[in-house]
KOLTIRO-434913 format. One line per 4 residues: number of its first residue (from 1); for each residue x, y, z of C-alpha. Coordinates in nm, 3 decimals, decimal comma. Example, Ala and Ser with C-alpha at 12.3 -4.5 7.8 and 13.67 -1.06 7.14 Angstrom:
# KOLTIRO-434913
1 = 1,230:-0,450:0,780; 1,367:-0,106:0,714
# end
This chain:
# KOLTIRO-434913
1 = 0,467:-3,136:-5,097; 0,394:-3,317:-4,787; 0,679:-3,180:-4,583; 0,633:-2,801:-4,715
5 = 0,234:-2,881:-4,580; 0,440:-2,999:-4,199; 0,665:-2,712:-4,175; 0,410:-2,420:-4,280
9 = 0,268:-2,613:-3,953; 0,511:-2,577:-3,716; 0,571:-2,212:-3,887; 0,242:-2,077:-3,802
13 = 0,262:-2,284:-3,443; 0,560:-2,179:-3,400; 0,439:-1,790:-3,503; 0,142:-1,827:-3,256
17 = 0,346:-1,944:-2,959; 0,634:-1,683:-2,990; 0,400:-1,446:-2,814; 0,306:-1,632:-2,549
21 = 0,678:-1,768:-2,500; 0,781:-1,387:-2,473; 0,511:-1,280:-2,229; 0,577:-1,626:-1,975
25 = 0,980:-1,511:-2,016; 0,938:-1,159:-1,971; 0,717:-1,231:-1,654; 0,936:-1,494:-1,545
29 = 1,210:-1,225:-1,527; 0,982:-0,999:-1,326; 0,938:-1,266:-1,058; 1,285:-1,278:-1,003
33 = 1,306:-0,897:-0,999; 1,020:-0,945:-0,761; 1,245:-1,180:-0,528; 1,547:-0,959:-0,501
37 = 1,318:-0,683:-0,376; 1,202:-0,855:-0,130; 1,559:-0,967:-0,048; 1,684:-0,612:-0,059
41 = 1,408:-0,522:0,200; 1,438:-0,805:0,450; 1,815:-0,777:0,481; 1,930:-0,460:0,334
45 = 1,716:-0,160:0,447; 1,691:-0,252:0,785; 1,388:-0,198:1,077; 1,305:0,171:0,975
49 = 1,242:0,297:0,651; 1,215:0,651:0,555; 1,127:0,762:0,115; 1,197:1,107:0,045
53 = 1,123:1,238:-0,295; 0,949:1,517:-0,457; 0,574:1,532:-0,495; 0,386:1,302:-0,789
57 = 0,736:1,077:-0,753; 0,525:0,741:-0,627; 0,612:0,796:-0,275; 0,291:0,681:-0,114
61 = 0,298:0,416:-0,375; 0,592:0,272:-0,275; 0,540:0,306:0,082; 0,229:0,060:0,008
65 = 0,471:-0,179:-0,175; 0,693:-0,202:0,070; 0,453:-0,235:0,319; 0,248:-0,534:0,115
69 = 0,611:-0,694:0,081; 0,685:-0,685:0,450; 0,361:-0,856:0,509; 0,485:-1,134:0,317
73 = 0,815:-1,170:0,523; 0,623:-1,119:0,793; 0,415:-1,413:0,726; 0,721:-1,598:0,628
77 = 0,875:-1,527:0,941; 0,547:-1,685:1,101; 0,526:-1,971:0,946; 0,906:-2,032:1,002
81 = 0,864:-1,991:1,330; 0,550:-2,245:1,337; 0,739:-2,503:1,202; 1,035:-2,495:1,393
85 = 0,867:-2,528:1,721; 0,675:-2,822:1,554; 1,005:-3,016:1,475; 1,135:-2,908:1,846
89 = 0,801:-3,040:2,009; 0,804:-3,349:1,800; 0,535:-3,546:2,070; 0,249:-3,287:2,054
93 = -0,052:-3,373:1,796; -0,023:-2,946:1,666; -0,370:-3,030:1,475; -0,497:-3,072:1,820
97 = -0,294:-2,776:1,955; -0,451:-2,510:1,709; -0,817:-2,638:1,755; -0,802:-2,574:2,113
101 = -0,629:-2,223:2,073; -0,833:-2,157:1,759; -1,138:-2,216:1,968; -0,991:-2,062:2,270
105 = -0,944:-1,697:2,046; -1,274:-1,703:1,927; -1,458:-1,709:2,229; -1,200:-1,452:2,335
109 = -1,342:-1,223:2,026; -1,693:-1,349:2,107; -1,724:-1,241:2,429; -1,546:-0,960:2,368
113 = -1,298:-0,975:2,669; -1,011:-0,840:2,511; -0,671:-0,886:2,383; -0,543:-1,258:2,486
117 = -0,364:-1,359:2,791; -0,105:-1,519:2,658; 0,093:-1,577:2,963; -0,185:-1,767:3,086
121 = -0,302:-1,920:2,749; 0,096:-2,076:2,813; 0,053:-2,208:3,147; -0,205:-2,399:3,063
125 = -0,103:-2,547:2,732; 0,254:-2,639:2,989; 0,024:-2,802:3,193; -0,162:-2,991:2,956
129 = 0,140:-3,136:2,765; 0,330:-3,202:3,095; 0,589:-2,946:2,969; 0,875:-2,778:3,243
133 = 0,833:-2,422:3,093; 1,166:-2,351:3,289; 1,346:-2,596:3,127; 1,600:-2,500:2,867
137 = 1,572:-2,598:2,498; 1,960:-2,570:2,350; 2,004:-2,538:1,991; 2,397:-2,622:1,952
141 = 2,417:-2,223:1,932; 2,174:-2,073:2,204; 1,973:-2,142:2,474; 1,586:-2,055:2,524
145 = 1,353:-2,149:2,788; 1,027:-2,396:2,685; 0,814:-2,118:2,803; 0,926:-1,909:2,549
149 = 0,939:-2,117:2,229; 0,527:-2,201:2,359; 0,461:-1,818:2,435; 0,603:-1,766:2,076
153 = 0,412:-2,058:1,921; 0,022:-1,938:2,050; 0,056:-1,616:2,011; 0,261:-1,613:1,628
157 = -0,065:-1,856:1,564; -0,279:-1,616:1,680; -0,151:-1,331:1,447; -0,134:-1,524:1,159
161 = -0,454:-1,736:1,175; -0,690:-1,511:1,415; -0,581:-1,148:1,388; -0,435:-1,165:1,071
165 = -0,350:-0,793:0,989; 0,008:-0,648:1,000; -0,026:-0,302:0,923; -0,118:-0,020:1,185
169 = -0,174:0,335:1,026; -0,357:0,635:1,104; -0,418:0,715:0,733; -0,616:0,385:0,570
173 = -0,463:0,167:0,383; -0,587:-0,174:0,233; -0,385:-0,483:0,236; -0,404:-0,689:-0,084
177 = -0,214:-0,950:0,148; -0,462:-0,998:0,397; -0,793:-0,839:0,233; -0,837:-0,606:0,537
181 = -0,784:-0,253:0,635; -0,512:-0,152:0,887; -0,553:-0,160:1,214; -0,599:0,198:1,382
185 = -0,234:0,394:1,481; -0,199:0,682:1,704; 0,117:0,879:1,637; 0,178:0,949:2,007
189 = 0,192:0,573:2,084; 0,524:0,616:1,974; 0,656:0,844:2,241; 0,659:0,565:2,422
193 = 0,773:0,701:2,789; 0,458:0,964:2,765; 0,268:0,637:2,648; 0,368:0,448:2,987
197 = 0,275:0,721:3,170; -0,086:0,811:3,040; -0,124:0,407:3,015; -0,222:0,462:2,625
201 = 0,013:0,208:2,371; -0,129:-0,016:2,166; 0,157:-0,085:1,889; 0,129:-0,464:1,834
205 = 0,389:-0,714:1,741; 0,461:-0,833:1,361; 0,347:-0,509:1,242; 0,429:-0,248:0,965
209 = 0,442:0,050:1,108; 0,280:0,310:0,834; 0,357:0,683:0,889; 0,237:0,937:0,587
213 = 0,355:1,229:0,550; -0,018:1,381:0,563; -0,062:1,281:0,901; 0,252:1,304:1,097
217 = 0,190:1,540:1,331; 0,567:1,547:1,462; 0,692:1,831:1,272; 1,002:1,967:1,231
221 = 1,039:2,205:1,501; 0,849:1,973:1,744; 1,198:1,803:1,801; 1,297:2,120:1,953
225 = 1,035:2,072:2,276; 1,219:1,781:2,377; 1,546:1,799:2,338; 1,616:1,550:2,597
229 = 1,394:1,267:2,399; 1,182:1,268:2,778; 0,885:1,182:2,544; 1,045:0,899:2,434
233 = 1,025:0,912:2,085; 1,356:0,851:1,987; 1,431:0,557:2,246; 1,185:0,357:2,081
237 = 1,335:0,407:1,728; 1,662:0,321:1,920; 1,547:0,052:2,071; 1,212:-0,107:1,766
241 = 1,412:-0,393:1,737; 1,476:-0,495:2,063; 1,136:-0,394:2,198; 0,964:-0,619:1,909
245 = 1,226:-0,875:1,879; 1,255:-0,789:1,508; 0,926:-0,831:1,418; 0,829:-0,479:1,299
249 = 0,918:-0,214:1,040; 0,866:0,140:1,049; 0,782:0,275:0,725; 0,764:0,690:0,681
253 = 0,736:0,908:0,356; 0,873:1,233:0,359; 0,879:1,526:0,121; 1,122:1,792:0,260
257 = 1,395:1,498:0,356; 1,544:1,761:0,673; 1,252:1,744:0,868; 1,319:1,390:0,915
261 = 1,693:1,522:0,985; 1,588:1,725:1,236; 1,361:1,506:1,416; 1,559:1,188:1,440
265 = 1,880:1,271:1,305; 2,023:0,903:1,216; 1,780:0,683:1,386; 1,659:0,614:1,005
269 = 1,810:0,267:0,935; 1,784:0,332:0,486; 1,696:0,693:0,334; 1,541:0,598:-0,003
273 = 1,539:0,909:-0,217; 1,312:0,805:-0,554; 1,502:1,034:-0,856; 1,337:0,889:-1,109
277 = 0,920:0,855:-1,125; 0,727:0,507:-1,116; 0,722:0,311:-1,399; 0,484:0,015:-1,471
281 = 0,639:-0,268:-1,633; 0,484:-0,616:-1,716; 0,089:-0,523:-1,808; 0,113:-0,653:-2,164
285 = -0,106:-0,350:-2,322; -0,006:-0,513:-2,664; -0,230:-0,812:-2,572; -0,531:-0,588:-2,451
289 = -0,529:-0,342:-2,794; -0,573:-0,659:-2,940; -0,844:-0,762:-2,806; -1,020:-0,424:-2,820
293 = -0,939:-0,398:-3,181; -1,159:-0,743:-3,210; -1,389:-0,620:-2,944; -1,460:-0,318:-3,164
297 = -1,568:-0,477:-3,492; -1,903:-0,498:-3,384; -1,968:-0,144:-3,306; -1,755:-0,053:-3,612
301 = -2,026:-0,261:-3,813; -2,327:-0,091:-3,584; -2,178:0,230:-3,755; -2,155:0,086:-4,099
305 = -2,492:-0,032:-4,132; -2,712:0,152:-3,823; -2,581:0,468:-3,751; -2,458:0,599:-4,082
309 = -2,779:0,516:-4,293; -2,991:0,719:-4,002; -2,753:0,990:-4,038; -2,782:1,015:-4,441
313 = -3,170:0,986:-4,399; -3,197:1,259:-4,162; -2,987:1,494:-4,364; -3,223:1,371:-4,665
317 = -3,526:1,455:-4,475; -3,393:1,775:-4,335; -3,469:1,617:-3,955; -3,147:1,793:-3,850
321 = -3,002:1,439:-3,636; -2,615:1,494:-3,589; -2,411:1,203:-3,636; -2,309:1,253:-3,266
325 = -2,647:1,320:-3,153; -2,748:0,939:-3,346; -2,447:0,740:-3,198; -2,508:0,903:-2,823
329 = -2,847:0,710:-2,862; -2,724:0,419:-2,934; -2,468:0,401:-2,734; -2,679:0,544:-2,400
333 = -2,953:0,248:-2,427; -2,846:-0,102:-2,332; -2,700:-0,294:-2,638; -2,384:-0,408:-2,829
337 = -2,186:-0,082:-2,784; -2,239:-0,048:-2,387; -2,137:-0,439:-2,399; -1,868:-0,451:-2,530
341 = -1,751:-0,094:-2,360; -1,778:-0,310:-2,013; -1,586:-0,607:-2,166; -1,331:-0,355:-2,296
345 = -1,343:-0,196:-1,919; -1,233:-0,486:-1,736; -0,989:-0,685:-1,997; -0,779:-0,305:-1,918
349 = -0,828:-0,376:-1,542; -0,708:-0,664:-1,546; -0,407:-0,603:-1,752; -0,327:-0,299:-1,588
353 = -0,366:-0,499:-1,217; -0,089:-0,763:-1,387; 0,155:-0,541:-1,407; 0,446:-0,418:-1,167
357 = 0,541:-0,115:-1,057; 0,950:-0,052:-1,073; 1,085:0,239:-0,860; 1,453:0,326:-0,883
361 = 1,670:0,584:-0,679; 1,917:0,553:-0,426; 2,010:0,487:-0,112; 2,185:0,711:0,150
365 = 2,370:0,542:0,430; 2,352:0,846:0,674; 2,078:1,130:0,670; 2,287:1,450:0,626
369 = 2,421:1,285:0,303; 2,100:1,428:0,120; 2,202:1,759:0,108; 2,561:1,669:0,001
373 = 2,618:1,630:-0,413; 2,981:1,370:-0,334; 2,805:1,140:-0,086; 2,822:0,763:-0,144
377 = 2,488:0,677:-0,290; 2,384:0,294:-0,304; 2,155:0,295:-0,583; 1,788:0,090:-0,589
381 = 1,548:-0,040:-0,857; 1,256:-0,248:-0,666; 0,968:-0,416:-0,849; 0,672:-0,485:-0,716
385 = 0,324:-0,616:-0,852; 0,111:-0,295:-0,916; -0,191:-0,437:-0,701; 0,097:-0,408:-0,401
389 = 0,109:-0,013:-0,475; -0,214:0,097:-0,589; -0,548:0,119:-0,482; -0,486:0,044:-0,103
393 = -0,482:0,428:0,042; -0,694:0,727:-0,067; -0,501:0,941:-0,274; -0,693:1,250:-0,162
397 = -0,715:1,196:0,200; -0,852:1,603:0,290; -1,069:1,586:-0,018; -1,359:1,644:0,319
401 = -1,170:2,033:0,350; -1,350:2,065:-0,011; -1,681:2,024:0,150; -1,639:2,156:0,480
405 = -1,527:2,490:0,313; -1,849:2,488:0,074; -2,070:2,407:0,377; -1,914:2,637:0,631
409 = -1,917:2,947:0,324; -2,205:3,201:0,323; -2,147:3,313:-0,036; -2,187:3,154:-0,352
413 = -2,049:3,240:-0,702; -2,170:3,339:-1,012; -2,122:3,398:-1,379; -1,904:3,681:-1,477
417 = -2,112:4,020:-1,625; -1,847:4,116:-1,845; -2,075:4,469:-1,940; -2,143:4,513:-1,587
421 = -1,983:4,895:-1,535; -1,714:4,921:-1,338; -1,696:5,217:-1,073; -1,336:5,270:-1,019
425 = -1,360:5,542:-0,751; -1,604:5,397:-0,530; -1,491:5,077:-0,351; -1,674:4,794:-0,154
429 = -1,610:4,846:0,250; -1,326:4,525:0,272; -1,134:4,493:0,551; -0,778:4,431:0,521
433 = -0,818:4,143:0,681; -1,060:3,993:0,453; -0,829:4,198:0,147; -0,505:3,970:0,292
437 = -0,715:3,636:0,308; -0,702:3,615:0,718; -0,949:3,497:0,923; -1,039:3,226:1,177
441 = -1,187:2,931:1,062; -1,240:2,558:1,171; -1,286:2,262:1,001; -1,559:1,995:1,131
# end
């Protein structure tokens, strides 16, 4: 009797932690999901990214995820950095070091002088350690000057401790990374001989480079102004990781794939082409209808025992009180159904922000393969956390047209007469401008 009583124990234990053993495996496999994504995009995609796909595919979406994954490597690449010029320079007290530059940037932002000297913030932190900035620090495979393993030292600090945002954009986006909006990104700071020439660049280092497809103004038949790339447009995608020392990523959506063709012909390092539509994986719904199933017993006995004796007593007394009309009450005024609607609201949030977003689709290793059925296609499936994806860009970024149009308009509409008479012989004076919908307009 006794050991029937210990193992309908460890049955129902056993029963109980199944579900939680699945959900810590099943997320446990996501992470490493998670990991080779990040692998895939550090050393498999390449400096410039371009996602092609028809509309409602998760393009933007992913654009944000790979954006909010480069961040991370960026960071990673930082902090790599940082601690491999603190086992080089093995005599300098680096707790020290980042007080004075930590101070040193914030009377910088303070005062508002500007963007850092770091040529001269490195002179002076040579001359305070005694340093010989032309010396040469040899690693048994290169060589690099002190001067430049310090120059890299205060101003990687500086991006990762002081500025601390790695996204530039013209459209917003929000970094669940860094908990700050991008940093502002004008699209002709990439035509970067016309930029040297007007004195107007401001593309920073460790950056993601964000370019939607609502906003890039570099259309397809723009390529055909400057066909000999005088702007400069296509030396710098030639030349990104040179000019940043592989510290930044271009990422660009696209939805007809040949303007990108046109424009910069193979200068894309990975065409993604999403076939498939996003997919959330990972949010563990089961768990939440649980809950709400619990949540929902009080309201279900509010119905019982509240709502549905009103109801009989007002079709008793002829009062005419819909059911509907009964519950609405109830559930308008403050109390237990309101409460535990909010409870409900944010258990789905915050099984719905667990989750991961998978994209699949493939990868073309040269641009005019799009268009051809037989090319060699590499093919992709990513995950990446949901938070990564959504809720960091406005989905309807010209939703302002709406009320620009409604402001600008002089007319207003109406309900239909349907017994209004018709006169089908004499016409209302339209233009055939106005008849073919032309006209000049502007938007504020």
């Amino acid at each position: 009797m006794q050991l029937e009583s210990v193992l309908i124990v460890y049955t129902i234990a056993f029963v109980l932690l199944l579900p939680i053993l699945f959900v810590k495996g099943f997320r446990k496999k996501l992470r490493k999901k998670l990991d080779y994504s990040i692998y895939y995009i550090k050393y498999v995609l390449g400096w410039i990214i371009g996602i092609n796909g028809d509309i409602r595919m998760g393009k933007t979406s992913l654009m944000s995820g790979l954006s909010s994954l480069c961040q991370l490597i960026i960071i990673n690449d930082i902090d790599d950095l940082l601690n491999k010029t603190m086992k080089i320079f093995k005599y300098i007290d680096f707790n020290v070091l980042n007080d004075q530059l930590k101070n040193y940037y914030e009377t910088v932002i303070d005062e508002k002088i500007g963007y850092p000297d770091f040529e001269k913030i490195t002179e002076m932190v040579l001359e305070i350690y005694q340093l010989d900035g032309d010396s040469i620090h040899y690693d048994m495979i290169g060589h690099k000057k002190i001067r430049k393993l310090i120059l890299d030292y205060i101003f990687s600090y500086y991006c990762l401790e002081i500025r601390n945002n790695f996204v530039q954009s013209k459209t917003p986006f929000y970094s669940n990374i860094t908990h700050q909006f991008n940093l502002k990104l004008n699209l002709e700071w990439l035509n970067i001989r016309d930029a040297f020439k007007e004195k107007d660049y401001a593309i920073l280092d460790w950056m993601v480079i964000l370019i939607d497809e609502l906003t890039d103004e570099a259309g397809a038949m723009k390529y055909l102004e400057d066909p000999k790339d005088e702007s400069g447009a296509k030396e710098y995608r030639r030349k990104l990781g040179q000019i940043h020392q592989e510290r930044n990523r271009i990422i660009s959506t696209k939805q007809d794939v040949m303007d990108e063709i046109k424009k910069f012909r193979n200068l894309t390092h990975s065409n993604l082409v999403i076939d498939e539509r996003v997919s959330t994986l990972g949010n563990h719904m089961w768990i939440y209808h649980l809950i709400e199933f619990v949540c929902n017993i009080p309201i279900l006995l509010l119905k019982l025992f509240v709502i549905n004796p009103i109801f009989i007593w007002s079709k008793l007394t002829r009062k005419g009180l819909s059911w509907g009309d009964i519950y609405k009450y109830y559930h308008d005024k403050t109390g237990i159904i309101r409460k535990q609607e909010s409870k409900l609201y944010y258990y789905k949030m915050f099984f719905q922000s667990i989750g991961y977003n998978r994209y699949q689709g493939y990868k073309l290793k040269r641009a005019e393969d799009i268009e051809r059925v037989t090319a060699d296609r590499d093919y992709f499936d990513l995950v990446i956390p949901t938070k990564y994806c959504w809720g960091t860009y406005n989905t309807h970024y010209y939703a302002s047209m709406q009320e620009d149009l409604l402001n600008n308009s002089t007319t207003q509409t109406s309900e239909v007469n349907p017994f209004k008479k018709i006169n089908f012989f004499i016409k209302d004076k339209v233009t055939e401008q106005e008849q073919n919908g032309v006209g000049e307009f502007e938007f504020n």
